[in-house]
C-alpha positions as a printed NumPy array, in Angstrom:
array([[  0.   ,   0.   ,   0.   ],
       [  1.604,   3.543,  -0.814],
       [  1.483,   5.198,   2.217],
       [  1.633,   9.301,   2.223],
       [  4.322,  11.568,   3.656],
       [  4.03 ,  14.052,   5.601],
       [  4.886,  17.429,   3.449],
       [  8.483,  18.959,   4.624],
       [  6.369,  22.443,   4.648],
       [  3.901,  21.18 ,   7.193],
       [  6.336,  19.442,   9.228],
       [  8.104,  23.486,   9.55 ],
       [  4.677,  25.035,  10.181],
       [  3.877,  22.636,  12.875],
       [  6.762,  23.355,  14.262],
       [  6.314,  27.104,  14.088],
       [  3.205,  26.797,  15.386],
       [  4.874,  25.154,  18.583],
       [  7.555,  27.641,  19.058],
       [  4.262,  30.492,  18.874],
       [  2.621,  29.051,  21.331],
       [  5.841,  28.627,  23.257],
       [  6.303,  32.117,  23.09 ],
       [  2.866,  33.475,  23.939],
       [  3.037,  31.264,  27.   ],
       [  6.257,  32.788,  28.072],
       [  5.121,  36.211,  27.151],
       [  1.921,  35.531,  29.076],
       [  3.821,  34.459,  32.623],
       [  5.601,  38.243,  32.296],
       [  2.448,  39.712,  31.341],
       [  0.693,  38.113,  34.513],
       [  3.546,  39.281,  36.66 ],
       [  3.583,  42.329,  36.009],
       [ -0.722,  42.913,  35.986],
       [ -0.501,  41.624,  39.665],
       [  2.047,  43.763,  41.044],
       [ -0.44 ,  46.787,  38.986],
       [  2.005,  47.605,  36.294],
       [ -1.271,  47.779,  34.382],
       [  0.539,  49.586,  31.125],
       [  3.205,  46.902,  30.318],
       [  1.633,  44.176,  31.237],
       [ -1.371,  45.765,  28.307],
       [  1.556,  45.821,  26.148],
       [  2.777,  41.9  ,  26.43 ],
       [ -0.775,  41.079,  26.42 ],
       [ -0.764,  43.439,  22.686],
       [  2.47 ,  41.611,  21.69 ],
       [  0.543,  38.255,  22.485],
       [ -2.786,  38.891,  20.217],
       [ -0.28 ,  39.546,  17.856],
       [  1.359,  36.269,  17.823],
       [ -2.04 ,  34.698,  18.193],
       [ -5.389,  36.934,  17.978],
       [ -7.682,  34.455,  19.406],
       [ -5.737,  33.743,  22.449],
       [ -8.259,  33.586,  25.336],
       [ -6.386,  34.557,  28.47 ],
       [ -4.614,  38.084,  26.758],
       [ -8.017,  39.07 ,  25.475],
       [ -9.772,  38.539,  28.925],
       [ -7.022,  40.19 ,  31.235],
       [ -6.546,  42.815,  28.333],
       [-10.213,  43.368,  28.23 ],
       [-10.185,  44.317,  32.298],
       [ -7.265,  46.415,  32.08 ],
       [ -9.094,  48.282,  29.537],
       [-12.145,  48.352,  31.578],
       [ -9.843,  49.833,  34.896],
       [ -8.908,  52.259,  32.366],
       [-11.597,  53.212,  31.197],
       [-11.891,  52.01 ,  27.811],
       [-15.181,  50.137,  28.216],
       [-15.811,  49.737,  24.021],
       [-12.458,  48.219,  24.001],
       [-12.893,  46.211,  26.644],
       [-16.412,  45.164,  25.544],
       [-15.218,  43.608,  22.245],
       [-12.05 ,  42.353,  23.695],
       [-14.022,  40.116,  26.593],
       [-16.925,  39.582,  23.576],
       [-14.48 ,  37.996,  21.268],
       [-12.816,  36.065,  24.498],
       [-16.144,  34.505,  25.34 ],
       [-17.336,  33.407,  21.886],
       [-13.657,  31.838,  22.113],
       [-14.108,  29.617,  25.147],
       [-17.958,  30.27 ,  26.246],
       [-17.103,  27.557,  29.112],
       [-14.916,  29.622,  31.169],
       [-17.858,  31.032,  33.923],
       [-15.709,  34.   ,  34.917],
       [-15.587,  35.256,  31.233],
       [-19.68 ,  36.409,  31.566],
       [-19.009,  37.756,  34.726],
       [-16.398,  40.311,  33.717],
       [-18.714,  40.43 ,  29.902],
       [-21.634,  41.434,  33.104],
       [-19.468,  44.194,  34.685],
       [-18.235,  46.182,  31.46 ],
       [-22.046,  45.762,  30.381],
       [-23.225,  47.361,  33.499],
       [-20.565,  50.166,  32.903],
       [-21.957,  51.144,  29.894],
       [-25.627,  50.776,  31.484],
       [-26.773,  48.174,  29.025],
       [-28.142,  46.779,  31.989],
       [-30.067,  43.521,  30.712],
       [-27.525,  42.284,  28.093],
       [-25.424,  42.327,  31.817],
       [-27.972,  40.235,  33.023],
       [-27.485,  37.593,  30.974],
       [-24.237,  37.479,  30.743],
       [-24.352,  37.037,  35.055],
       [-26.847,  34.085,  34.813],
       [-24.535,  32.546,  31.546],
       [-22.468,  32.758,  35.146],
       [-24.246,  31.711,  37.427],
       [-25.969,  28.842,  35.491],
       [-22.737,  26.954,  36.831],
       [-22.248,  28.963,  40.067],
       [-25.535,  30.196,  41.233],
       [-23.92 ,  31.119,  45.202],
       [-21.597,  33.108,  43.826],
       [-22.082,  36.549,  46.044],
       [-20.685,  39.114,  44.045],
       [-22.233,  38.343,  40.436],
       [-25.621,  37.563,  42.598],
       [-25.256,  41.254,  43.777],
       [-24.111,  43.176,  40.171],
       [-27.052,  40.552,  39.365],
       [-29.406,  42.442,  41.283],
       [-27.902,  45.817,  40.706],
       [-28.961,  45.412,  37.143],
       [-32.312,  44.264,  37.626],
       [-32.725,  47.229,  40.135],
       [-31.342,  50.213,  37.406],
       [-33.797,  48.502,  35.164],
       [-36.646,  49.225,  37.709],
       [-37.39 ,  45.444,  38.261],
       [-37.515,  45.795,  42.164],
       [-39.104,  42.463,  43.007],
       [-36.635,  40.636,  41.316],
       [-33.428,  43.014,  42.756],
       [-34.86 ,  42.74 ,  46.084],
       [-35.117,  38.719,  46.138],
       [-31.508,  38.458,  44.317],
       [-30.001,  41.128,  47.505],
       [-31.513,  38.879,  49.905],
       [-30.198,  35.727,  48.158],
       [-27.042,  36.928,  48.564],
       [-27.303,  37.933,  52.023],
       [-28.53 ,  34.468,  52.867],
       [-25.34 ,  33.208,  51.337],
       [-23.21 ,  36.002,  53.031],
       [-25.06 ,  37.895,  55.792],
       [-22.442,  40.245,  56.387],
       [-21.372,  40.796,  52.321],
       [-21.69 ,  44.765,  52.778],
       [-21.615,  45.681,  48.943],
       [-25.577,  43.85 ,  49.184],
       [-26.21 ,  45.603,  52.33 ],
       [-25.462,  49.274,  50.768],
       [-26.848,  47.967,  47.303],
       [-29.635,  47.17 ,  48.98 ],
       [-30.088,  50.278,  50.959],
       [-30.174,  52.236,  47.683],
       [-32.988,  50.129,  46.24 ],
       [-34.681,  50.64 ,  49.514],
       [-34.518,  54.432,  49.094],
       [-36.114,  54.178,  45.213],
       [-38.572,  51.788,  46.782],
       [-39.394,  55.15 ,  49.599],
       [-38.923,  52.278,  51.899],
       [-36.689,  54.878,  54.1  ],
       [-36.279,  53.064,  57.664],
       [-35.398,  49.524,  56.106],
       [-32.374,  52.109,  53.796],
       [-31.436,  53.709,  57.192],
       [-30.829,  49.883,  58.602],
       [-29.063,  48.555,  55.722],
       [-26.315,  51.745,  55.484],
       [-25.821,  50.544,  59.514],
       [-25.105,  47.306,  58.709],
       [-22.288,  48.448,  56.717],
       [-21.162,  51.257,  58.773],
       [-20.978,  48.574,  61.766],
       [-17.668,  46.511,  60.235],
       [-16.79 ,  49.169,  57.475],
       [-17.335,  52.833,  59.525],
       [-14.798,  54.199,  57.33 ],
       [-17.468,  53.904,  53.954],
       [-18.267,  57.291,  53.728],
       [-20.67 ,  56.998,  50.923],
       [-23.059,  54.757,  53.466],
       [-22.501,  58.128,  55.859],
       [-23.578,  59.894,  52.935],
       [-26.984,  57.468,  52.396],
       [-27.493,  57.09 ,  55.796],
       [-27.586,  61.07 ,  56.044],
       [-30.192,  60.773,  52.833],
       [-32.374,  57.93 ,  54.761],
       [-32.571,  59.99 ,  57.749],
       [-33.35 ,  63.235,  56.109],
       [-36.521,  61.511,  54.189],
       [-37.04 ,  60.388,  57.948],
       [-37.313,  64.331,  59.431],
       [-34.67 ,  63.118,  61.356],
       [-32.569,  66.322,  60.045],
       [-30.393,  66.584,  62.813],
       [-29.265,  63.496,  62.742],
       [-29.005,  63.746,  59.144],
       [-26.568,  67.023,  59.008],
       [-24.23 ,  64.623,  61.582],
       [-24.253,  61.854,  59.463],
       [-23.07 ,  63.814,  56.416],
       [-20.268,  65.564,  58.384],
       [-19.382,  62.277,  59.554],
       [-18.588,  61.165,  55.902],
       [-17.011,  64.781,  55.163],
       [-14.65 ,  63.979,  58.295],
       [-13.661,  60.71 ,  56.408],
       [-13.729,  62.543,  52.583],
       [-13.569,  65.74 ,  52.995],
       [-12.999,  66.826,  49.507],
       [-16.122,  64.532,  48.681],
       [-18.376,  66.777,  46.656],
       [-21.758,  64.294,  46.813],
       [-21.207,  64.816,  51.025],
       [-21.115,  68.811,  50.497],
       [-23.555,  68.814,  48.265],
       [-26.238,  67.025,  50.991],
       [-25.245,  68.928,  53.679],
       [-25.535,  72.242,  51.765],
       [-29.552,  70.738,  50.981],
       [-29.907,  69.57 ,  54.563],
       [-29.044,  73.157,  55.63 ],
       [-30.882,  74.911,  53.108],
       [-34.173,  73.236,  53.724],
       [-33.632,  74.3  ,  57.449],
       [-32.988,  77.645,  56.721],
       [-29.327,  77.639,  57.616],
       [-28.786,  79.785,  54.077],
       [-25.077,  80.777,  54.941],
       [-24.137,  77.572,  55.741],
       [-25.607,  76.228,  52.818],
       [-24.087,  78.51 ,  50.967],
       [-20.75 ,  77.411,  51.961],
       [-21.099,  73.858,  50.904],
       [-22.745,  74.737,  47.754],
       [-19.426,  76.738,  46.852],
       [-17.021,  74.316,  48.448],
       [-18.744,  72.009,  45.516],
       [-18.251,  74.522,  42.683],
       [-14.575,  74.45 ,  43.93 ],
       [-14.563,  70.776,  44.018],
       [-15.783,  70.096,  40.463],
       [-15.055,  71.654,  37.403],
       [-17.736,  69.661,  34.788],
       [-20.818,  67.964,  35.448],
       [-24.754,  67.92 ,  36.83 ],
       [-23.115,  68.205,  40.659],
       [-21.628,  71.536,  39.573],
       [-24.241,  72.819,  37.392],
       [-26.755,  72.25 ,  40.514],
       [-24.962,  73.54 ,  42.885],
       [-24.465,  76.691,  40.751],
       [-27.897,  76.657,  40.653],
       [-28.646,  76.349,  44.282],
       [-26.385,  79.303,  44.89 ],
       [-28.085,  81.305,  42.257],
       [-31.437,  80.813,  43.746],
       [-30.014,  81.996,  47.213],
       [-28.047,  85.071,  46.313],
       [-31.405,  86.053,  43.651],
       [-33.579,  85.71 ,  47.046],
       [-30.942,  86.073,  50.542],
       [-28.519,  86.985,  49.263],
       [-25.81 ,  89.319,  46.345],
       [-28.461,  89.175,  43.447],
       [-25.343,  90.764,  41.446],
       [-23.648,  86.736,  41.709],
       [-26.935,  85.265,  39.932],
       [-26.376,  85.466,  36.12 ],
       [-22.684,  84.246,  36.539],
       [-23.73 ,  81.308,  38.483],
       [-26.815,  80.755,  35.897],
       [-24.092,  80.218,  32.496],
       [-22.667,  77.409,  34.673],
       [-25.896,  76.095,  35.897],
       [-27.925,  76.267,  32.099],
       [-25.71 ,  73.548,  30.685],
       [-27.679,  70.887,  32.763],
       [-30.638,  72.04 ,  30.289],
       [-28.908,  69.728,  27.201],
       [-28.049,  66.926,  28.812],
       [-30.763,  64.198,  28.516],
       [-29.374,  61.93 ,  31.075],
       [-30.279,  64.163,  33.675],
       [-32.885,  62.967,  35.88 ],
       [-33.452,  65.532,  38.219],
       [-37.068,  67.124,  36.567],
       [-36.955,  69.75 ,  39.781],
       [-33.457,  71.161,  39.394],
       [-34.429,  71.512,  35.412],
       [-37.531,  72.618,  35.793],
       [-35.544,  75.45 ,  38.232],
       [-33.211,  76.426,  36.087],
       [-35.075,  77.056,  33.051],
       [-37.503,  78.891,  35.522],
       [-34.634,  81.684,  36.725],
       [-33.667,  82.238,  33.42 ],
       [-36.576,  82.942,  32.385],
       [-36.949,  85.446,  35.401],
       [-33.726,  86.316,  35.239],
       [-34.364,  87.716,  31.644],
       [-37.812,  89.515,  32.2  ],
       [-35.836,  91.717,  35.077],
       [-33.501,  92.877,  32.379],
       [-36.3  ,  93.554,  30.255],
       [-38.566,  95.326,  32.632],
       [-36.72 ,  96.225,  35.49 ],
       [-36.769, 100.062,  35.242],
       [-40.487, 100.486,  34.751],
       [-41.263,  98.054,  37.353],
       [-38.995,  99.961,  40.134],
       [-40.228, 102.796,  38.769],
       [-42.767, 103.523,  41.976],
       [-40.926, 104.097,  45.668],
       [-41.43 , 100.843,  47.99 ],
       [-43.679, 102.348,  51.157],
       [-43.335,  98.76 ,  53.29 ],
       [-42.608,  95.418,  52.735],
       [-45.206,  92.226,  51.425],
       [-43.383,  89.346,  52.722],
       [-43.995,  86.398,  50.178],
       [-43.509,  82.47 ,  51.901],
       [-43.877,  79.663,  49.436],
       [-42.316,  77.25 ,  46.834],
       [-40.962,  78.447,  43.98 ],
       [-44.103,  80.627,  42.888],
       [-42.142,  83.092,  45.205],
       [-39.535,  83.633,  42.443],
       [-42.428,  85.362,  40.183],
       [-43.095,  88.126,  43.379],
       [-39.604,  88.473,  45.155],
       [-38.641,  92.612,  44.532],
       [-41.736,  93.173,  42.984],
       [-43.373,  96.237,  43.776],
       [-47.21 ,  95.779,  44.565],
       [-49.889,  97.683,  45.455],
       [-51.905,  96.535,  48.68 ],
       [-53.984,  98.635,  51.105],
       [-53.421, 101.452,  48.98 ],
       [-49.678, 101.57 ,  49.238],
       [-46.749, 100.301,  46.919],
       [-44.909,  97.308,  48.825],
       [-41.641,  95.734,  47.799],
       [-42.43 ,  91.84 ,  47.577],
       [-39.825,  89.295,  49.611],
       [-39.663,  86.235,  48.537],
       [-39.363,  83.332,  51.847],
       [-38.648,  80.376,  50.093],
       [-39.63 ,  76.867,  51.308],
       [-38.569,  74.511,  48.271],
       [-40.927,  72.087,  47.225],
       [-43.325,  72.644,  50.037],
       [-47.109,  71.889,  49.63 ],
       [-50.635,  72.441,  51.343],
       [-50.986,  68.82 ,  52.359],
       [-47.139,  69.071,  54.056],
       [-48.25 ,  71.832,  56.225],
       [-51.174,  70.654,  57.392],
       [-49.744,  66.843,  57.99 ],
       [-50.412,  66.039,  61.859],
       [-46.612,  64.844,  62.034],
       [-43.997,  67.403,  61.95 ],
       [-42.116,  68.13 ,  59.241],
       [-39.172,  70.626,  58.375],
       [-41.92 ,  72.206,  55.948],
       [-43.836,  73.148,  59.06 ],
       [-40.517,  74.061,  61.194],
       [-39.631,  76.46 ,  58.074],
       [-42.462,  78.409,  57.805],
       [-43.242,  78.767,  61.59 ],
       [-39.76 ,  80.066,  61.856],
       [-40.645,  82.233,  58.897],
       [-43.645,  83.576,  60.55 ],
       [-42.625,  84.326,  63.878],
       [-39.42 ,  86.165,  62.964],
       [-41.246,  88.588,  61.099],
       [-42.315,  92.246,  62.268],
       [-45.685,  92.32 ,  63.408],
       [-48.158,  93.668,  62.066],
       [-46.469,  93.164,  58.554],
       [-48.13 ,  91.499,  55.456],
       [-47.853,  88.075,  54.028],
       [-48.433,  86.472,  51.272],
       [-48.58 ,  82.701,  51.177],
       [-47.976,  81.149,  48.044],
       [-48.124,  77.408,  48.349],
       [-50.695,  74.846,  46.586],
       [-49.394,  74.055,  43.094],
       [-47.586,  71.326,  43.93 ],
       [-50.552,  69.721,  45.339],
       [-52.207,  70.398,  42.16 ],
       [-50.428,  68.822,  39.32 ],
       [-52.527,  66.494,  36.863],
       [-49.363,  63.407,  38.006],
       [-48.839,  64.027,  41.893],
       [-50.385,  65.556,  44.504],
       [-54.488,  65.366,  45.794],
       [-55.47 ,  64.316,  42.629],
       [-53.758,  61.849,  42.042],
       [-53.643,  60.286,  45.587],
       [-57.54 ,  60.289,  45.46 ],
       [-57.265,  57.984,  42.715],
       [-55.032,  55.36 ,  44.122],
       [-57.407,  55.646,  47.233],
       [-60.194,  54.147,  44.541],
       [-57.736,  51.196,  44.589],
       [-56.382,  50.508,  47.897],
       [-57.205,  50.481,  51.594],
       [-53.516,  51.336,  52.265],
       [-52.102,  54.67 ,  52.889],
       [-51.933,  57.702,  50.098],
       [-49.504,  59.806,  48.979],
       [-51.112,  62.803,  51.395],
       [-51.319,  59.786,  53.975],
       [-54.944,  59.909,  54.014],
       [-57.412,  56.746,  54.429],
       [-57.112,  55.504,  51.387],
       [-60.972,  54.793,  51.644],
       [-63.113,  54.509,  48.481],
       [-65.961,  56.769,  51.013],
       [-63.742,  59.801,  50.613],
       [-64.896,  62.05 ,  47.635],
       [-62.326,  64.13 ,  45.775],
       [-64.294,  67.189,  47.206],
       [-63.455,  66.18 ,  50.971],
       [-60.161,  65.476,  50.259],
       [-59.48 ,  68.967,  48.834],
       [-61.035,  70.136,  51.503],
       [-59.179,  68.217,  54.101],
       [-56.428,  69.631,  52.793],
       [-57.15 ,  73.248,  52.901],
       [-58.397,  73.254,  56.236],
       [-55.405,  71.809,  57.718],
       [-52.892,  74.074,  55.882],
       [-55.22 ,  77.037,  56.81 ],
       [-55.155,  76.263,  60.461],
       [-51.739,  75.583,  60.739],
       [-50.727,  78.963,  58.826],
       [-53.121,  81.764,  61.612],
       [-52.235,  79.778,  64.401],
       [-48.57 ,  80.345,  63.471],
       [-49.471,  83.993,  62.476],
       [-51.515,  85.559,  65.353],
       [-49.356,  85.68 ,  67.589],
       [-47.148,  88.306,  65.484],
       [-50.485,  89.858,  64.223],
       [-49.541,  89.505,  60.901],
       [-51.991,  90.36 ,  58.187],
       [-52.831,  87.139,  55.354],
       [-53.412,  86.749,  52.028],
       [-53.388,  82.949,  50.494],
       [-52.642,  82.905,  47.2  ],
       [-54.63 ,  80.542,  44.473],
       [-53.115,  78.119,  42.261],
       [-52.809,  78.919,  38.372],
       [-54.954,  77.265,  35.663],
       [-52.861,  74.621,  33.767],
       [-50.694,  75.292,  31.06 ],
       [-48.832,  71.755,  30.69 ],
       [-48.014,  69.755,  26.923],
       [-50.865,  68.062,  26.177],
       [-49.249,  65.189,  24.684],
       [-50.114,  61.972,  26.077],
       [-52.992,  63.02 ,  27.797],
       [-56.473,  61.95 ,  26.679],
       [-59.473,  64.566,  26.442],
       [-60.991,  63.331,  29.796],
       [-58.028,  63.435,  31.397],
       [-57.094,  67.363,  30.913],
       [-61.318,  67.921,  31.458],
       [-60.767,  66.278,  34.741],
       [-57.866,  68.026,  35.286],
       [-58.824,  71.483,  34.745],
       [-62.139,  70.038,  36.704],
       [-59.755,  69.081,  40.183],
       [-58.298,  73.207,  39.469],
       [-61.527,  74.685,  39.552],
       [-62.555,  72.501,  42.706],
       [-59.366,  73.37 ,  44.377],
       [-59.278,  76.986,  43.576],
       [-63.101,  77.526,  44.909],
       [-63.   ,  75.579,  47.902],
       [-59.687,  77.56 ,  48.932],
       [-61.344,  81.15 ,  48.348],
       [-64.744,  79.625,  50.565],
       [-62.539,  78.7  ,  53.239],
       [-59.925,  81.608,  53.181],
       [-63.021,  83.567,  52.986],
       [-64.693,  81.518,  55.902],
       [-61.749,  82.694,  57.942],
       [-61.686,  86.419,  57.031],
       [-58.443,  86.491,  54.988],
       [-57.359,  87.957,  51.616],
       [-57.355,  85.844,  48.417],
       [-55.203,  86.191,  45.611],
       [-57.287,  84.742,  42.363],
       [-54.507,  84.153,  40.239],
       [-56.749,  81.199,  38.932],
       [-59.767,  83.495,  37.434],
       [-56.729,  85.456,  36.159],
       [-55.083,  82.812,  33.876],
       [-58.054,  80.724,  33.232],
       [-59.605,  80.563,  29.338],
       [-61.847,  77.965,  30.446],
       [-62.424,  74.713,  31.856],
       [-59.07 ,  75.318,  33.79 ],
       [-56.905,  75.751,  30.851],
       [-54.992,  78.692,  30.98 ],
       [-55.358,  81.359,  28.385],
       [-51.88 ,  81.566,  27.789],
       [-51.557,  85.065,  28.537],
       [-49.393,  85.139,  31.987],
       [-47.478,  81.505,  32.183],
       [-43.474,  82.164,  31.918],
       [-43.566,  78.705,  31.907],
       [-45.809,  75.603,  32.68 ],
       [-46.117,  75.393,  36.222],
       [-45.025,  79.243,  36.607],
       [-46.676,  83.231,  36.255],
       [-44.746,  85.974,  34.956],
       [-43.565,  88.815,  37.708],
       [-46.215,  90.625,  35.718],
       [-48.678,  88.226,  36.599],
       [-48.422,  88.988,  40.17 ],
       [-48.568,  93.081,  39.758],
       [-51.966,  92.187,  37.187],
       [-53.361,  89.759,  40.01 ],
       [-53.043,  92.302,  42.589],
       [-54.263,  94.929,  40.569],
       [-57.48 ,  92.979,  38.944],
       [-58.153,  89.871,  41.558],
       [-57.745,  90.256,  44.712],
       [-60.484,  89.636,  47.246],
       [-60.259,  91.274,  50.079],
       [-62.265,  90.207,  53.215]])
């Protein structure tokens, strides 16, 4: 039988092939060297030297692939580890690092499947289990994050990444005491984690446990002191106290801190809101062109700080416009104005009232409502405005402009009275949530309680009311049906006239800036908005001039 040989040329590439793979192995053992003892740039380059010897070589893609990922270069990483794991899909830990760079890049469910390719074969496996659940929770899937937390803490009670992991999710969840447990946990063997000082100060400040909250927070600022997330908090924490210099002080100590970024822009715009109303209104517009670049970046979830910041600009450029002939007149007393940020519209206005021209300022209490004033449980809402109130002259006159938070067509009454249709828990004004309750009552409720607590707080000083009403609605229309906005502008009309009936009841001035902007059925006729949820500084002068009703 003729039996074939072997060609010479094959027997030389085999043994090429050997002395390759020789080499990458060698080349490999120096590479792994070096990437333990963090000599992350030259072991990248031996890894480099080895894909070019062999490009499908599994172990320099995967360790280049996480050096790449330290560094920062997650779309190199992604399709180094990508290519590593269609290479060997076998190796477990390949997914897992495949999970992490995923997560990185916030494509959080293709990172879920690569941590269950993982923990198909390893399904105790702590850490993945909680990046597992960290997923599932930035993807809003809170049953599932919660049971794959407490998986994981079954496995490892004291694994402290789940704990503060899980504390976070407890926060989005408004599940605040169970948050303020969790960041103890962690704080109990790690006390050094400032971050969980940081949440912990967060958990106890949804808590009204302010205090406690401002200590936390400097706890974490002992520990990171150039941390500009801790300043940040404690500059809120102090703000919504009314500690304005102190807040004021953090806020800047941020600005120094950062130099791009939402942190910066906010805090810009924190201190422009306090100079504009306590403080050096000449600081504003500065602080404004560092704050306005928040308004292009869609990422941004913080709807209040935007909604803000378009707001002063807006103000900001109606003073330049009108400032002369408004100031025109010579301020004969002061109309203190206490509220959310309707107060923006009135603060350094000049108004006339009782027959004399008052200067307008502005008290701000941010994102305060009628149903968080009248609340039975204290609050630093209440604390705010009773310090308000009683540090004023007496005899002086106030204007209270507080209600349109309560009276947005997705949060507030409205919107708790429906859930209450559905539940026999507690609403979002933590009111029986008891089918019995009309919408009409629940307004009413609501009123009477904020009413109440606002002249007990004020007769003492003597101080002379006048409550202001809430706007018609100017909002986008899209994605609302027809009986929605009827409904809507419905609930306005409701909550406008049972405020006047009971303001009247009680012998106080009303401020109708509802008949003022309303075109019908509650829809504003476009003539006095600056912007949805906001009058023009006009507005107010008009209101006072045209719709007040005095008792």
């Amino acid at each position: 039988m003729h039996k074939k040989k072997i060609p010479a040329v094959a027997k030389g590439t085999n043994s090429a092939t050997h002395a390759r793979v020789n080499q990458a192995a060698q080349l490999l053992q120096k590479a792994l060297v070096l990437h333990q003892a963090g000599n992350l740039a030259d072991a990248a380059a031996i890894y480099q030297q080895i894909l070019i010897i062999d490009a499908r070589h599994f172990e320099a893609l995967q360790f280049l692939g996480m050096i790449k990922r330290s560094t920062g270069a997650l779309q190199e990483a992604i399709e180094l580890l990508t290519l590593a794991a269609s290479i060997n899909p076998a190796n477990t830990i390949i997914h897992a690092s495949l999970g992490n760079v995923l997560m990185d890049l916030e494509r959080h469910a293709d990172a879920i499947v690569s941590y269950d390719r993982f923990l198909s074969a390893t399904p105790d496996f702590a850490e993945v289990l909680n990046n597992k659940a960290n997923a599932l929770s930035a993807l809003g899937r809170e049953a599932e994050a919660m049971a794959c937390y407490e998986h994981v803490l079954r496995q490892q009670p004291d694994f402290s990444d789940a704990h503060f992991n899980r504390g976070n999710l407890y926060m989005d969840m408004r599940l605040y005491a169970q948050a303020l447990a969790d960041y103890e946990q962690v704080l109990r063997s790690h006390p050094g984690h400032f971050q969980s000082w940081n949440n912990r100060g967060n958990a106890l400040l949804k808590l009204e446990r302010l205090p406690e909250a401002r200590q936390s927070y400097q706890q974490g600022l002992s520990i990171a002191p150039d941390n500009p997330e801790l300043h940040a908090c404690l500059a809120h924490a102090y703000k919504i106290t009314g500690q304005l210099n102190e807040a004021v002080q953090h806020y800047a100590k941020v600005l120094e801190l950062t130099t791009t970024g939402f942190p910066r822009q906010n805090a810009a715009l924190q201190l422009a809101i306090l100079h504009y109303v306590f403080g050096n209104p000449a600081n504003v517009d500065a602080l404004l062109q560092v704050a306005k670049d928040m308004l292009g970046n869609a990422l941004i979830k913080d709807k209040g700080s935007l909604i803000y910041c378009a707001f002063m600009l807006k103000i900001q450029l109606w003073w330049q416009m009108y400032r002369q002939q408004v100031q025109a007149l010579q301020a004969q007393g002061t109309l203190y104005v206490i509220g959310e940020s309707h107060i923006l519209s009135a603060h350094n206005l000049l108004v006339t009232y009782q027959g004399q021209h008052l200067q307008c300022k502005g008290l701000w209490i941010e994102g305060c409502t009628q149903w968080q004033i009248g609340k039975v449980e204290t609050n630093h809402y209440q604390q705010l405005m009773q310090q308000y109130l009683q540090a004023l002259p007496v005899a002086s006159n106030v204007l209270i402009s507080i209600g349109e938070i309560d009276c947005r067509i997705d949060s507030g009454i409205l919107t708790a009275s429906k859930k209450s249709a559905n539940s026999n828990t507690t609403d979002a004004h933590n009111a029986p949530n008891s089918p019995n309750i009309s919408l009409a009552q629940r307004v009413q409720d609501v009123i009477v309680a904020f009413l109440d607590f606002i002249i007990v707080h004020a007769q003492p000083r003597q101080l002379t009311l006048i409550i202001s009403g809430v706007p018609a609605y100017l909002i986008n229309e899209n994605g609302y049906a027809a009986d929605q906005l009827q409904e809507f502008g419905q609930f306005l009309t409701l909550f406008n006239t049972s405020l006047k009936q009971q303001v009247a009841e009680r012998g106080l001035d009303f401020l109708d800036v509802f008949t003022l902007t309303d075109g019908g059925g509650g829809k504003a006729n476009q003539q006095w908005h600056i912007d949805e949820h906001h009058l023009r500084p006009d507005a107010v002068i008009e209101a006072f001039s045209r719709h007040l009703l005095v008792a």
